[in-house]
C-alpha positions as CSV (number, residue, x, y, z in Angstrom):
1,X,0.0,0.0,0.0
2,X,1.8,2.7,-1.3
3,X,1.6,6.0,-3.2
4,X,3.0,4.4,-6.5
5,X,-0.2,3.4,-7.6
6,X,-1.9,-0.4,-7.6
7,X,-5.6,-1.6,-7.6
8,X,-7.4,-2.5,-4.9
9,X,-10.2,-5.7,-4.5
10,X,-14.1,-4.9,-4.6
11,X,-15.6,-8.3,-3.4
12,X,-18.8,-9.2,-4.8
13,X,-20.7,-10.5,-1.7
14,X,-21.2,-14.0,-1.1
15,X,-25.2,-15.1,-0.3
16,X,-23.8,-17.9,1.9
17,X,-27.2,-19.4,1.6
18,X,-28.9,-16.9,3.5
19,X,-31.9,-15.2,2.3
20,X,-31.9,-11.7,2.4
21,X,-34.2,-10.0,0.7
22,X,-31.8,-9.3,-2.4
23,X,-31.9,-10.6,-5.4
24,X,-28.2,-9.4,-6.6
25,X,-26.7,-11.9,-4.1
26,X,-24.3,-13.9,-6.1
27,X,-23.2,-17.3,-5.1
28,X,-19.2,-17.6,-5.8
29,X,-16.8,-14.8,-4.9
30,X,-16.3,-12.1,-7.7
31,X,-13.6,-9.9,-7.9
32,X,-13.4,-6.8,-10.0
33,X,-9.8,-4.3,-10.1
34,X,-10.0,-0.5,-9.3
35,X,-7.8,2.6,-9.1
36,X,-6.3,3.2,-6.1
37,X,-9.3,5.5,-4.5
38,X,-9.6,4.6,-1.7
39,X,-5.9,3.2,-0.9
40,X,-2.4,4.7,-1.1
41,X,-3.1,8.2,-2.3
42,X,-6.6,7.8,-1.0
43,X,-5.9,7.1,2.3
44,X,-4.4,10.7,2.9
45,X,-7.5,12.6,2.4
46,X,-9.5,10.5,4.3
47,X,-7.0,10.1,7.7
48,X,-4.4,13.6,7.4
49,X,-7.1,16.0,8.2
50,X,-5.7,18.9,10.0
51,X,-8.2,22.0,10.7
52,X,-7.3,25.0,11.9
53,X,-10.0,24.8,14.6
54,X,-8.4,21.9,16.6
55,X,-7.5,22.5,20.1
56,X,-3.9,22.9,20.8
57,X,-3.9,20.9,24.5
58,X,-1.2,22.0,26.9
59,X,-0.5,19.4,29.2
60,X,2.4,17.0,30.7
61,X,3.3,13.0,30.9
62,X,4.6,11.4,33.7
63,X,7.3,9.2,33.1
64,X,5.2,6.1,33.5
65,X,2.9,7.5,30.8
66,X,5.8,8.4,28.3
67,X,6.7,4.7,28.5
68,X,2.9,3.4,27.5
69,X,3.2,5.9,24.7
70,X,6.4,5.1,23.6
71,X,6.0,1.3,23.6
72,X,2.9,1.9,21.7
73,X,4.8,4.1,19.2
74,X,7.1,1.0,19.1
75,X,4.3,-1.1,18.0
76,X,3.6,1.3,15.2
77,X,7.0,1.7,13.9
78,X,7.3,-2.0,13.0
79,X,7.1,-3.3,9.5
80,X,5.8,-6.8,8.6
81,X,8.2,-8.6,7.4
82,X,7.3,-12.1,6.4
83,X,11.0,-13.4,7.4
84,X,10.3,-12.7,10.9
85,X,8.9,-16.2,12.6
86,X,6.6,-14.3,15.0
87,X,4.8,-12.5,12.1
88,X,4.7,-15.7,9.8
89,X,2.4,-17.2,13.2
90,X,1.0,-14.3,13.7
91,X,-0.7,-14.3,10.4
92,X,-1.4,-18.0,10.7
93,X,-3.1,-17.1,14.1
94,X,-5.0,-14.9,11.6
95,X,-6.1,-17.5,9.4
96,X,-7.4,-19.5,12.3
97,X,-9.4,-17.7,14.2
98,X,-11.4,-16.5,10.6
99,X,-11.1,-20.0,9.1
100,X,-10.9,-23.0,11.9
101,X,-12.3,-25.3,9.5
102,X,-9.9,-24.8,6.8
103,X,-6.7,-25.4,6.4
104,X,-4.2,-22.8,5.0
105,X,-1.8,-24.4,2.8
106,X,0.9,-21.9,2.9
107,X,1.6,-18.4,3.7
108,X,0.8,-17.0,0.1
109,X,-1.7,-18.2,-1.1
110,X,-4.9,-17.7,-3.1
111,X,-6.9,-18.4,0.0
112,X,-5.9,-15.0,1.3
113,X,-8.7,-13.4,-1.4
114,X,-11.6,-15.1,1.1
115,X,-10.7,-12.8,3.9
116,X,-10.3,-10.0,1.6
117,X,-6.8,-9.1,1.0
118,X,-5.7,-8.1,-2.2
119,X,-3.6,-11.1,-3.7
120,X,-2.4,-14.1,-2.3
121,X,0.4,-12.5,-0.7
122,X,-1.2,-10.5,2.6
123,X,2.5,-9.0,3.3
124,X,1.8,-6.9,0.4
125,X,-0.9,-5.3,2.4
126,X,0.7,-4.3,5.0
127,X,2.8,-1.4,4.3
128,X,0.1,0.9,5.2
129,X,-0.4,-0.3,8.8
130,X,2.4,-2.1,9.5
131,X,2.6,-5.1,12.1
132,X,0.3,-3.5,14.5
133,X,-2.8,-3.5,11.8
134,X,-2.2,-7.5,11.8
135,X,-2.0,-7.4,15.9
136,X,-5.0,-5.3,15.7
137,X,-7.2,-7.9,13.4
138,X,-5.8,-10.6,15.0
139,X,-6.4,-9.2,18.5
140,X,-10.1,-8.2,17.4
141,X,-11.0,-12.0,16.1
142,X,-9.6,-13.2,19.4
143,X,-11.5,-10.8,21.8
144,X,-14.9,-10.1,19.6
145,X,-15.2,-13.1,17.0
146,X,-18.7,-12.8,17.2
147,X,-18.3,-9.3,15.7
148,X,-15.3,-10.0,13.6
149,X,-17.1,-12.8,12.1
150,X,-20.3,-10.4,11.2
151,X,-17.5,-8.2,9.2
152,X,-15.7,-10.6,7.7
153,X,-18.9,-12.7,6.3
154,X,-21.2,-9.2,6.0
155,X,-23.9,-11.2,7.9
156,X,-25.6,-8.4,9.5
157,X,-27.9,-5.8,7.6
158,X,-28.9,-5.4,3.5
159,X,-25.2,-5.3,2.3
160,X,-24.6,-3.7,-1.1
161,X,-23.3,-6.2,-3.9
162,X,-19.7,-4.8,-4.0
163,X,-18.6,-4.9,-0.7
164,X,-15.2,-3.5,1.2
165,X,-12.7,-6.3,1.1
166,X,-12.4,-6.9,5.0
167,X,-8.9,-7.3,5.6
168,X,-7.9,-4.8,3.3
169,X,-10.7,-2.3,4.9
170,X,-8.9,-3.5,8.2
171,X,-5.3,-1.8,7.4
172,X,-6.6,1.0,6.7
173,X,-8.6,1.3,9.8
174,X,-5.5,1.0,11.6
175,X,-3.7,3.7,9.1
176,X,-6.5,6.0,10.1
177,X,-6.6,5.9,14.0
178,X,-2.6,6.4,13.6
179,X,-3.6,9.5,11.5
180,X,-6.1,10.8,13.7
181,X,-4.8,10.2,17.2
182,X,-1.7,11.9,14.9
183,X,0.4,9.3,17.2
184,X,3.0,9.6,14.4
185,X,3.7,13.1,16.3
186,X,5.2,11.9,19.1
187,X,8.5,12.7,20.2
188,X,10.5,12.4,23.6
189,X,13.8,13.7,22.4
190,X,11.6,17.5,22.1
191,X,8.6,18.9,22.9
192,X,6.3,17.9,20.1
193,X,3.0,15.8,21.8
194,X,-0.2,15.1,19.8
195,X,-1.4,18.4,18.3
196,X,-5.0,17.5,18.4
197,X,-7.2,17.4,21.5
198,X,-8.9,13.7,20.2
199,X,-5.3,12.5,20.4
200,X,-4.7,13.6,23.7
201,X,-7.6,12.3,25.2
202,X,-6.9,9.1,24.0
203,X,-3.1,9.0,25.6
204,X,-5.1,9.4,28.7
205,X,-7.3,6.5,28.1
206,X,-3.6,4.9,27.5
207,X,-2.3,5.4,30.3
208,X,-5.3,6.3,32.8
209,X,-5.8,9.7,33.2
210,X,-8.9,10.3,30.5
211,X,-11.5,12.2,32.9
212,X,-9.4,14.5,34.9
213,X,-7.6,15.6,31.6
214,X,-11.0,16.2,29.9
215,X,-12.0,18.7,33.2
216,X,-9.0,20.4,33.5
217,X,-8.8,21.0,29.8
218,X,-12.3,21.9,29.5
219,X,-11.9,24.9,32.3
220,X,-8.2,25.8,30.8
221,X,-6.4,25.3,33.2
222,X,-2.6,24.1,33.2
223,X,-2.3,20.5,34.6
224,X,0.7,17.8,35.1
225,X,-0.2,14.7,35.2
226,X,2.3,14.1,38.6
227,X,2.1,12.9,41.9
228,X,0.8,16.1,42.6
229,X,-1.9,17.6,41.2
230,X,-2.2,21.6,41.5
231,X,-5.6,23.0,41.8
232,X,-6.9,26.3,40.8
233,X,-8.8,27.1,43.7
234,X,-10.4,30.0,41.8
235,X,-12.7,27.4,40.3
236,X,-15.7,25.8,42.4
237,X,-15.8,22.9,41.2
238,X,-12.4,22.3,40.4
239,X,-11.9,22.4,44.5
240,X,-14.8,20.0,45.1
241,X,-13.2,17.8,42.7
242,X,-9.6,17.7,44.7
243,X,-11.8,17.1,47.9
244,X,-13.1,13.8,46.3
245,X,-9.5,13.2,45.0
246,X,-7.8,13.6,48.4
247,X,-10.9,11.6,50.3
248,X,-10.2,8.8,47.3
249,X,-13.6,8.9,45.5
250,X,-13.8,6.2,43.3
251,X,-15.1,8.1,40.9
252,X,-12.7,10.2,40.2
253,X,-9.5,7.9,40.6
254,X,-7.4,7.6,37.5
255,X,-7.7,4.5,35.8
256,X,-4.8,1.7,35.4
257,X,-2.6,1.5,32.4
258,X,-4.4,0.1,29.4
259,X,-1.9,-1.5,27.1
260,X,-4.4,-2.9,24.7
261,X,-6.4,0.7,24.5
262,X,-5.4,1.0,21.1
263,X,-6.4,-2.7,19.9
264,X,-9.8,-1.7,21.7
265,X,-10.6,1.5,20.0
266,X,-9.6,-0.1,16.7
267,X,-12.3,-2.9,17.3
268,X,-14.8,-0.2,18.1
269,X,-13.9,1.8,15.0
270,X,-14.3,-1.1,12.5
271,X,-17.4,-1.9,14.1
272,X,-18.7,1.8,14.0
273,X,-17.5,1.7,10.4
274,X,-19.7,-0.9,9.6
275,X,-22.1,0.2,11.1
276,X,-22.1,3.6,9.0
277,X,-21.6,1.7,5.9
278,X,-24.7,0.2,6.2
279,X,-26.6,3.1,7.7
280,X,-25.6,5.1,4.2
281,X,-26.1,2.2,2.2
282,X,-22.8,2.4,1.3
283,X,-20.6,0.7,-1.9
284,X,-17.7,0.4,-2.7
285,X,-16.8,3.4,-4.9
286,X,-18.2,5.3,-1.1
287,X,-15.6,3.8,1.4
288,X,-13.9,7.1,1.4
289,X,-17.4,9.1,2.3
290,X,-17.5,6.1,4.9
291,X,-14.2,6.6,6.6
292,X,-14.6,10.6,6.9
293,X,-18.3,10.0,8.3
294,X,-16.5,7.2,11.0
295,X,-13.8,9.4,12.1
296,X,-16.0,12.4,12.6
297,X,-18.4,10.5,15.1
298,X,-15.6,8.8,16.8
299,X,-13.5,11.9,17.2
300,X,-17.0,13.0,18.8
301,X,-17.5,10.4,20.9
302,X,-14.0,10.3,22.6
303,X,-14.5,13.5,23.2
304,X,-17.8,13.6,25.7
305,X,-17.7,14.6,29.0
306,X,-18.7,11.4,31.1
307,X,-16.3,8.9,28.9
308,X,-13.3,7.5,31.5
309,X,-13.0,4.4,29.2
310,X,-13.2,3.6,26.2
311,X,-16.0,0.5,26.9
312,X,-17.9,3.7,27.8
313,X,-17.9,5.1,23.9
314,X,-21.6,5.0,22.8
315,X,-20.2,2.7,20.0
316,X,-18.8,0.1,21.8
317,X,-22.1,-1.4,22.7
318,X,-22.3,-2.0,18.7
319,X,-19.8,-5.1,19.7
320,X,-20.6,-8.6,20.5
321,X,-18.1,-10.9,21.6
């Protein structure tokens, strides 16, 4: 996945044997080749959206917190690389939990079109995500297969006849949380943080910090996420919240380090995605419109008020496990 150009796979849906209502259910997979819309080039003006009217947050790490987001930016700056023994059973893990029954016969091969990668090579597909985006499907079919089975089979709702290729849809899922968390930003040897307040709400849900970050920010007030926390006593309720701090209100208690918070919000996502697709009645030549309308409501949700995790986004009750 790359900006050199390419096709990517429309997959005519499979009926399955299910009756739906449609008539233009086919019975054998159909493939058909298309520019590169909606990867490569495409995926830059759906996921490197910068506006002007994003807040600029101003806050500070703890040490324990720079370490979550630094292993997590480790995570994202690792390639696949198909030589690596780890990845190869990685991607067999893959295969697995989507096909139990069937048995892969090697590592590139045609069966890879069933799940909805591009050839029979699924390395190929991986340049846009990297390892994580096969961590994140592989983490999803292990902790939702309900869910990841819906996708990957379209079982739920009227689907269109050209469907997104699931895999394929699933890399770029992970290409776009990257984008819009803009975790790509992050640097410890200066100063430069996320730029955007969605992506610095989510380093709280990282590393356990989500509601008090969302208060202080939303009063303006400078915070440091430390052992000690300075109060502006200036502001009511700021002061009733340190009194429930100090008396160890449950309520208001950060929450522990989440080291799968990413693999989480990408289930949600994909689910939410899904869920738009078929709310717009959505085909292929719209997974574009799709993405932009998915990052929008999610970028909305993580930012309400009563959120401190991220099984508390509106859109995670869209999963079934």
């Amino acid at each position: 996945m790359d900006d050199r150009g390419g096709s990517f796979v429309a997959v005519r849906r499979i009926s399955q044997g299910l009756e739906r209502g449609n008539t233009c259910h086919s019975t054998s997979a159909e493939v058909v080749a298309g520019s590169t819309a909606w990867l490569g080039r495409g995926l830059s003006c759906v996921c490197a959206q910068s506006r002007e009217s994003d807040a600029r947050p101003s806050f500070d790490l703890t040490p324990s917190q720079e370490e979550c987001l630094q292993r997590l930016q480790n995570r994202i700056d690792i390639a696949y690389d198909s030589s690596i023994p780890e990845h190869q059973e990685a991607l067999r893990a893959l295969w697995n939990a989507a096909f139990p029954e069937e048995e892969l016969r090697g590592l590139i091969s045609e069966q890879w079109k069933e799940m909805g990668w591009q050839g029979k090579d699924p390395s190929t597909d991986f340049r846009g995500g990297g390892f994580i985006s096969l961590e994140n499907l592989l983490f999803f079919a292990t902790n939702f297969p309900k869910s990841f089975k819906d996708l990957l089979w379209k079982l739920e709702g009227d689907r269109s006849v050209w469907e997104y290729p699931f895999a394929v849809a699933g890399v770029n899922i992970t290409f776009m949380l990257i984008q819009m968390l803009d975790l790509e930003a992050v640097s410890f040897n200066s100063t430069v943080k996320p730029r955007t307040m969605v992506g610095a709400v989510f380093l709280k849900f990282l590393s356990g910090n989500a509601r008090l970050f969302k208060v202080f920010v939303a009063c303006g007030t400078s915070i440091s996420f430390s052992s000690h926390i300075v109060f502006n006593p200036t502001l009511p309720f700021i002061s009733k919240l340190a009194v429930k701090i100090k008396n160890h209100d449950r309520a208001f208690l950060p929450l522990i380090e989440n080291e799968s918070a990413f693999d989480l919000l990408y289930c949600i996502t994909f689910k939410l995605m899904d869920h738009q697709w078929l709310a717009m009645r959505a085909s292929y030549m719209d997974f574009n419109t799709v993405m932009k309308a998915t990052r929008r409501q999610l970028e909305r949700e993580l930012l309400l008020e009563d959120i401190t995790r991220l099984e508390d986004l509106p859109s995670y009750s869209l999963l079934t496990r």
